[in-house]
Each structure stands twice: as C-alpha cells, then as structure tokens.
C-alpha positions as CSV (number, residue, x, y, z in Angstrom):
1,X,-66.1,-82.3,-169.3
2,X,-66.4,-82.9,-173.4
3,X,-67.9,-80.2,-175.0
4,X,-70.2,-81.3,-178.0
5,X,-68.1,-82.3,-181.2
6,X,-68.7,-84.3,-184.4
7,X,-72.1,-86.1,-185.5
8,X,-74.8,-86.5,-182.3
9,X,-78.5,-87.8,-181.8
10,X,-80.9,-87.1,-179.8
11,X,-80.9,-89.7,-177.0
12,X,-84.6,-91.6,-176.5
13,X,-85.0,-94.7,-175.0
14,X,-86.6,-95.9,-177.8
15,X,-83.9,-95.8,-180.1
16,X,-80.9,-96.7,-176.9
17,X,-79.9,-99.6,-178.0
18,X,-78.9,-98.2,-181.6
19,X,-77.8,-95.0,-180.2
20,X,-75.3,-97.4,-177.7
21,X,-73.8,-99.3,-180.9
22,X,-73.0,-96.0,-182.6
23,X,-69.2,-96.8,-183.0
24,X,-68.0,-93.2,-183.7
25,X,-70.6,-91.4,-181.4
26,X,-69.2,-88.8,-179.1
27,X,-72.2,-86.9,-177.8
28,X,-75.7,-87.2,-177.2
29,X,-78.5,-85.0,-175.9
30,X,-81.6,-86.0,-173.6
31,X,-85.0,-84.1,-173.1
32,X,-84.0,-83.1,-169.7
33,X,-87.3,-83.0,-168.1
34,X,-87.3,-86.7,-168.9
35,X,-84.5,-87.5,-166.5
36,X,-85.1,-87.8,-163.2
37,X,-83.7,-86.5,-160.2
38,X,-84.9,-87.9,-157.2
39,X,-82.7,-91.5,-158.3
40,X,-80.0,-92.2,-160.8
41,X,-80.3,-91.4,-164.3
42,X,-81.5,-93.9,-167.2
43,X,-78.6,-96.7,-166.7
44,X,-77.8,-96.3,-170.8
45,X,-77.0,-92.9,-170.3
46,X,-74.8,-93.4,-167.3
47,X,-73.3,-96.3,-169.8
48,X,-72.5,-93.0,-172.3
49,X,-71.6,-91.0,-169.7
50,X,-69.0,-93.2,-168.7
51,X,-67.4,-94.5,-171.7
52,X,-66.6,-90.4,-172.5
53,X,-69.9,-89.5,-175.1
54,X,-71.1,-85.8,-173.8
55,X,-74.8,-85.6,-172.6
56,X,-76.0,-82.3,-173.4
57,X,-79.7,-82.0,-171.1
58,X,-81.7,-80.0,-173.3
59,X,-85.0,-78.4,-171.6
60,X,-88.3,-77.8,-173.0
61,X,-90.2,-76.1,-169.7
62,X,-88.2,-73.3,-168.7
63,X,-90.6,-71.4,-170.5
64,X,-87.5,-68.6,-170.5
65,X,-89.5,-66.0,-172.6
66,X,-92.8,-65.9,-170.2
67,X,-93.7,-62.3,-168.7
68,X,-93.5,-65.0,-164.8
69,X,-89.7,-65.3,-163.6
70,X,-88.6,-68.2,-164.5
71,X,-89.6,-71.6,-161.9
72,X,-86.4,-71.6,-159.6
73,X,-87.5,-75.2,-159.8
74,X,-87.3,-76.0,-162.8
75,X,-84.3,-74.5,-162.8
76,X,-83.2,-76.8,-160.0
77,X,-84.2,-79.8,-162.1
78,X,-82.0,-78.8,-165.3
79,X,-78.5,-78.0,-163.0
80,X,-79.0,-81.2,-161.0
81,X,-79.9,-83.3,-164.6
82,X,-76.5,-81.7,-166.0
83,X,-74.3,-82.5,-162.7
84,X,-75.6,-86.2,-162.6
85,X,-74.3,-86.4,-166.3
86,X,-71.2,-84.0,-166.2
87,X,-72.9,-82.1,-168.3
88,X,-70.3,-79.4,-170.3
89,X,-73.6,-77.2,-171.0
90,X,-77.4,-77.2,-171.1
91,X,-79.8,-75.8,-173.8
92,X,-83.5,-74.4,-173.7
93,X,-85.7,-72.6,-176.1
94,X,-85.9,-68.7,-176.8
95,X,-89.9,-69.7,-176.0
96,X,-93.0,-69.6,-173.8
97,X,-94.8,-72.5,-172.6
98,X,-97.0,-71.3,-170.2
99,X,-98.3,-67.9,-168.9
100,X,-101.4,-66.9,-166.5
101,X,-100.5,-70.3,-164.6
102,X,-101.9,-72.0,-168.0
103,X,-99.3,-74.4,-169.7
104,X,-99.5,-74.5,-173.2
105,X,-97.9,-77.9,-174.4
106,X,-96.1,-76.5,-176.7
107,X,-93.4,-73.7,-177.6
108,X,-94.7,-70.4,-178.9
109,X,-93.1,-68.2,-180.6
110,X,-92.7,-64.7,-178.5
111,X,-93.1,-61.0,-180.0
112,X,-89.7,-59.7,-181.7
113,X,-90.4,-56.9,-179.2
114,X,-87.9,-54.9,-176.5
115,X,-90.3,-55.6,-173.7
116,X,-89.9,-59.5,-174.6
117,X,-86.1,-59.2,-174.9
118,X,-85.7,-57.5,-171.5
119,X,-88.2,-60.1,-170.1
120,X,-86.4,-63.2,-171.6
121,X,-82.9,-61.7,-170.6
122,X,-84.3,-61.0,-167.0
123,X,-85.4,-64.9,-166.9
124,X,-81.9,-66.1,-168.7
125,X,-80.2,-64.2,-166.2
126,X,-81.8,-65.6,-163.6
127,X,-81.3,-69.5,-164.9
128,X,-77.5,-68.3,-165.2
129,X,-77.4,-67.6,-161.7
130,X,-78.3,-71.2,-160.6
131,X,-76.9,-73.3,-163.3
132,X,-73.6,-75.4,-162.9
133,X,-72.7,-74.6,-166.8
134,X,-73.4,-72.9,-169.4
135,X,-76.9,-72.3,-171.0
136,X,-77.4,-72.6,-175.1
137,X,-80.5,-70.9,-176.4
138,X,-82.7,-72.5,-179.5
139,X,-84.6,-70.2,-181.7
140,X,-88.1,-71.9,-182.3
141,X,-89.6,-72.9,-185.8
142,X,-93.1,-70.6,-185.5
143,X,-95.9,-70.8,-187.7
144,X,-96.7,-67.3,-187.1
145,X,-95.1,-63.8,-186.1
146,X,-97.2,-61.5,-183.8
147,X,-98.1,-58.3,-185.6
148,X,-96.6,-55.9,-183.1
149,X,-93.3,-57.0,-183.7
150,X,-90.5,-54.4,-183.7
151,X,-87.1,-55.9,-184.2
152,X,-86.6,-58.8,-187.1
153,X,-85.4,-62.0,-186.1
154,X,-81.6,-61.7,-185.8
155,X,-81.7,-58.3,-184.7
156,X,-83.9,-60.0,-181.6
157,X,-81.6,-62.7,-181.4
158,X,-78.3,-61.1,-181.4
159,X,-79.7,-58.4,-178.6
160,X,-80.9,-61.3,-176.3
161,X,-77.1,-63.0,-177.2
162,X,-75.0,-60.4,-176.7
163,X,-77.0,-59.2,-173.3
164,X,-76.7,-62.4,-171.4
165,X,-73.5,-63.5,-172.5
166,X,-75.1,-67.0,-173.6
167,X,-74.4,-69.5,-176.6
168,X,-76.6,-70.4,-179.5
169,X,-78.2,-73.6,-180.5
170,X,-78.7,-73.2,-183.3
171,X,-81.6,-75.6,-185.5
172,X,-80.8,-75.5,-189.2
173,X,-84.2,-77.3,-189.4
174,X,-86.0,-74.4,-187.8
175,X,-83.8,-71.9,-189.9
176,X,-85.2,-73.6,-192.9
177,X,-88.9,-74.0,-191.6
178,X,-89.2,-70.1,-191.0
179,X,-87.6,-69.0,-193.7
180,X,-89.9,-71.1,-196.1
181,X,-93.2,-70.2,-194.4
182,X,-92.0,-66.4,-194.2
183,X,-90.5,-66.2,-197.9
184,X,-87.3,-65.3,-196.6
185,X,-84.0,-66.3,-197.5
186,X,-82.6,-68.3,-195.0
187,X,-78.6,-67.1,-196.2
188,X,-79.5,-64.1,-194.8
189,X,-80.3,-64.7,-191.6
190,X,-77.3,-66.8,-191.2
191,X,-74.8,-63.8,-192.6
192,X,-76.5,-62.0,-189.5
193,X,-75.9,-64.3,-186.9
194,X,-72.5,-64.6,-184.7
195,X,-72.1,-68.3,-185.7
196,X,-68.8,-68.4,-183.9
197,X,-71.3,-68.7,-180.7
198,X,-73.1,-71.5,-182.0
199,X,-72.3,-74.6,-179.6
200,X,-73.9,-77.3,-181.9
201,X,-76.4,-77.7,-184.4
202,X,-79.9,-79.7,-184.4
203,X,-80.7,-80.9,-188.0
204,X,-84.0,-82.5,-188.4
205,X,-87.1,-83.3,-191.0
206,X,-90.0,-81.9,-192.2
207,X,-93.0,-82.3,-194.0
208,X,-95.3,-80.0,-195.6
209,X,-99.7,-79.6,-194.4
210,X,-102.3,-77.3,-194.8
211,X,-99.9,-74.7,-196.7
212,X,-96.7,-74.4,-194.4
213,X,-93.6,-76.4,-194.0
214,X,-93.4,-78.0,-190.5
215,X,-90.7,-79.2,-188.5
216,X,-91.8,-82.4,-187.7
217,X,-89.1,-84.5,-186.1
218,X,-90.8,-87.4,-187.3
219,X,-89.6,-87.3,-191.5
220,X,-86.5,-87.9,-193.0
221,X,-84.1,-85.0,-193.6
222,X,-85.0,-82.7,-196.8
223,X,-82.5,-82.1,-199.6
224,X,-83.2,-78.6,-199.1
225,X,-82.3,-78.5,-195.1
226,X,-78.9,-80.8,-195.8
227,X,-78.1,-78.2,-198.5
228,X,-78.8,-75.1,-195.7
229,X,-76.6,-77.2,-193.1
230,X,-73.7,-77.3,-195.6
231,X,-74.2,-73.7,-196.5
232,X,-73.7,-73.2,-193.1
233,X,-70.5,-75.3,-192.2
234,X,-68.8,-73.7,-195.4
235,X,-69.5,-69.7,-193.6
236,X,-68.0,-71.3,-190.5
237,X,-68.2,-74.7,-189.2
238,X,-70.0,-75.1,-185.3
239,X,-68.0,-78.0,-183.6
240,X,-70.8,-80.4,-183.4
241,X,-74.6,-81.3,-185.3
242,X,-77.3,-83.5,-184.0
243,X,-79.8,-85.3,-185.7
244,X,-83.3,-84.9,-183.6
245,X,-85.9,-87.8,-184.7
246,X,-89.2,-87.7,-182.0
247,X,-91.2,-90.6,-183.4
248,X,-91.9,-92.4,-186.7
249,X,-87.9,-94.4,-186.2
250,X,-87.1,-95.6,-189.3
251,X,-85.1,-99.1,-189.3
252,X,-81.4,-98.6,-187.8
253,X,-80.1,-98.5,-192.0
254,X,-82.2,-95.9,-192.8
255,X,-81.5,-93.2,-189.4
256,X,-77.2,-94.5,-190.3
257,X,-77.8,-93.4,-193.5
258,X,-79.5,-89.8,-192.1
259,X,-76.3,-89.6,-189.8
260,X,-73.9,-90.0,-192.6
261,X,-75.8,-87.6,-194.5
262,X,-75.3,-84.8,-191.6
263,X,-71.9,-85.8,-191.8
264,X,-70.7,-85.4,-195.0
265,X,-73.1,-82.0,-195.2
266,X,-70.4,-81.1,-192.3
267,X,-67.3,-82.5,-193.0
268,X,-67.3,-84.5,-190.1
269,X,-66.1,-88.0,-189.5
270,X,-68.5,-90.3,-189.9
271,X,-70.0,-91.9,-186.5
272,X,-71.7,-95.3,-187.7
C-alpha cells in the first residue's frame, strides 16, 4: 500500500475524467459512503487503483463524536470501501451527524468538553477495533463554539490524539475558517498541534455571507489560506495536500492552475 504523498484531489465522478489525465497524480480521496459495497467499485477508481495512485476513503457518517456508539455498520462499510481499494488509511471527522436517532445532514461541531472527549475516544476506539488500517481524524470548520466548553481547541484535539493513538487530517481551509470567525490567530494553533502526525492536508476555498467566513468547497483558494498552508509546510512539511472542490468546477485550466498553486505553497512537485 502507498501512503498519501505529493499534490491530491478529491475524487468525484464529475470531474474523473480530469482527475484520470492528471499526469503527476499519485493519490486521490473518495467520499466513502459514495462507494458501494455490495458490487465493485466506480471502474475509474479501480483504473487509479491499479496504475499505483492511493485512494484514501474519507467518511462523513461515522458520526464519531455522538453520545450513540458508533454504527458497527457503518463501520463495516468504511473497512470494506478501504480493502476494495487497498486503502493505506481512512479518515472521518472529529464530528456528530446525528443523535436521538435524528440525522442532521451536516457535521456539527461538538463541545471542547471531557465528557465529549471520552465519548469520541470510546467511538474511535471502537472504529479502530474493526478497521483494516488506520483511521485519520478531521477537525471541522464550525460556525459556532458551545458555551460550556472547557478545553480550547488543541488542547481537545491533542487529548483525543494522543488517547487513541490516531493520525490527523488536518484542513488548512478549516484552520483558516475558524480562526477568522473566532479572531484567533491561526499560527497558534498550529505551534500547538503535533504536525508530525498529520497524514495529509485538505486545502480548499471559501467565501464570505452574512458576517463569517465559510468553507465552501465550491470557490477558488484564498490568498490568505495558500499563505496559512505554506506557513504550515515551512514549521514541518505533512507528506501529502489535497485540494477538495464539491461543486461550482471551474474549467480543467482554472482547477490546474489551483493544483499548482497547492504545490508550490508546499514545495511539492507539480502534478499537472
């Protein structure tokens, strides 16, 4: 198996046929609730699989920080979505999506509290137990921080990481986004973080409404994100970024250009 390295993108079958004619790409990653199980997986990203690019499945339902134990299905869907594509590792969110049997839609942001951290660990634990590989956790861009909160965010972060043992996805996008709504400086929560655990980066775009930054997935890459990302590489360099674009493709010039850009923010070799 290739673990992550160099310049990726986010995998969606709208955008296959450019992601197949990247000629430097070596890894890709695919929403892995989107890939099904029952049959063989899309045939462009056996075509990946095969000619040596990583697929990294990343999930978005494990719903790891819910009060609920984790769905041993769900679980059962990401291990089997990482053996059909010889996965090296799979990622998730440090996030709810559902609780009371309700699912929410979306990721929320759970409370910096101890009671959330021994809840999340109890569920990552339990994912560990059944996964082929291991699991990389994504810290959420949130438009809002609960008001009992007890630990800031890389004291949170770093408990949840050092207590299960797991890697860090980290999203320089999200980084950004939080810091910027918050008024924080986004430096310092990266002095704070371990980034010698990170696995591999997400960088993405944003666009500002209704008085917060927000991390769209949909708009180009800021100036101020590509600066971060650099920042980031100079403290110590992860082995591999991805760009994540959800909608709103540009034309294939414009999303080279964006992958260059991540590049060169990096110091990685170019993929296009």
């Amino acid at each position: 198996m290739n673990t992550p390295h160099g310049v990726g993108i986010g995998w969606r079958p709208e955008i296959a046929g450019f992601v197949a004619e990247l000629p430097g790409l070596r890894f890709v990653e695919v929403i892995a609730e989107s890939v099904p199980t029952a049959g063989p997986p899309p045939d462009d990203l056996i075509e990946l699989r095969d000619r040596g690019v990583t697929v990294v499945p990343h999930g978005v339902r494990l719903s790891l920080g819910g009060a609920e134990p984790v769905d041993p299905t769900r679980v059962a869907h990401l291990a089997a979505v990482a053996q059909q594509l010889a996965a090296p590792l799979v990622s998730e969110h440090i996030a709810f999506v559902r609780a009371g049997g309700l699912e929410a839609g979306h990721l929320l942001p759970l409370p910096r509290t101890h009671e959330a951290v021994d809840a999340i660990c109890a569920n990552i634990t339990r994912a560990q137990a059944d996964l082929p590989v291991p699991i990389a956790l994504e810290p959420i861009a949130a438009l809002f921080d609960w008001p009992d909160d007890e630990l800031d965010e890389a004291a949170f972060l770093n408990e949840i990481l050092d207590r299960t043992g797991a890697l860090l996805l980290l999203d320089v996008a999200n980084v950004y986004a939080n810091a910027r709504n918050r008024g924080t400086d986004p430096l310092a929560l990266l002095d704070r973080l371990p980034l010698e655990r990170v696995a591999y980066l997400h960088v993405a775009g944003g666009a500002e409404g209704g008085g917060f930054y927000h991390d769209t997935h949909t708009d180009p890459i800021g100036r101020e994100v590509l600066e971060l990302l650099a920042e980031l590489c100079a403290r110590h360099r992860p082995p591999a970024a991805l760009l994540e674009r959800d909608g709103h493709y540009p034309p294939a010039a414009e999303l080279r250009t964006e992958l260059d850009a991540v590049a060169a923010a990096c110091g990685f070799p170019e993929v296009t």
